[in-house]
C-alpha positions, 0 to 999 in steps of 0.5 A: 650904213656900212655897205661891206661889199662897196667896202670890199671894192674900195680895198680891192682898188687900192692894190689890184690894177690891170695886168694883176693876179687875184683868186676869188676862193669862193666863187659863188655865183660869180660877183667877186670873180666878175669884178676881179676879172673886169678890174685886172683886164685882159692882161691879168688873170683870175682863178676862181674856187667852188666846190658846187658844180652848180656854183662853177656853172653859174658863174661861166654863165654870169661872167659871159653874159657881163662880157668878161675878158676870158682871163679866168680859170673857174676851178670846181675844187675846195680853196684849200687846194689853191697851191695845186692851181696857183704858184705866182704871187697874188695881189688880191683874194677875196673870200665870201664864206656862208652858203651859195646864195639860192643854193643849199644852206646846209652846205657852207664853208667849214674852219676844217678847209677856210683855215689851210685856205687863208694859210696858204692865200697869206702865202701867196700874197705878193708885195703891197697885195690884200687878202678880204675875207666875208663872215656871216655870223649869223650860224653856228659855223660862220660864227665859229669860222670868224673866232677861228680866223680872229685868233689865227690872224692875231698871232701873224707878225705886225711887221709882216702884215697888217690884219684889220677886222671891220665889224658893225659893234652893235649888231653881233650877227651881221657879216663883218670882214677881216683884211690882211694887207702885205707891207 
């Protein structure tokens, strides 16, 4: 069986290196932001999103407690915002969209703001760089959320960008992923 966050990492690698810069666009709990955080090293840097206090503290914990270097800005604001935070080219984002896990299942990521977010991630990826992005369609928003995405994706330039959609055929409503790669 396909693993999608193994998958997530195998991608990553083949752009992100030490000294790089990536955003984790939602936080969580912190997994995607350690990884980041450990894969750029001390020379690189991570800025992190969440709109849940709890999620931008439980990620403090859980990155000080697996030895991060200190090369992230953990930001408890929407991912929409991320040009307020960020101006340098990116060479890797990740986004987990759904609901924190443990936390609230009513509060999950909405087109409204993961759209304006994927936008401007797009922008800001550098040369040779990747953009990963998690949908769980498996409620009505995260299904809505990935039809959205597929059709904004579909009209962005080949010869720009390379948009692939990784998806298990014969299970409709498990997670799948997109990636979008800059040539």
């Amino acid at each position: 069986m396909i693993e999608l966050l193994d998958l997530h990492k195998k991608f990553i690698l083949e752009h992100l290196h030490e000294g790089d810069v990536a955003v984790d666009f939602t936080m969580g709990n912190g997994h995607d932001t350690e990884f980041l955080s450990k894969t750029v090293g001390e020379n690189g840097r991570v800025y992190a999103f969440d709109i849940q206090a709890s999620a931008v503290e439980s990620t403090r914990k859980n990155l000080a407690a697996a030895g991060c270097p200190e090369n992230y800005t953990l930001i408890h604001d929407s991912h929409h915002n991320v040009k307020n935070y960020v101006s340098e080219p990116i060479k890797a984002g990740m986004f987990n969209l759904g609901y924190l896990p443990g936390g609230d299942k009513s509060i999950t990521t909405m087109r409204a703001t993961t759209l304006p977010a994927i936008e401007a991630a797009i922008e800001l990826l550098g040369k040779d760089a990747i953009l990963l992005i998690a949908v769980y369609p498996g409620h009505p928003e995260g299904d809505a959320e990935g039809k959205e995405i597929t059709e904004y994706l579909s009209t962005l330039s080949r010869f720009k960008v390379c948009c692939t959609k990784v998806q298990i055929v014969n299970s409709p409503t498990s997670p799948y992923f997109m990636m979008i790669e800059t040539k």
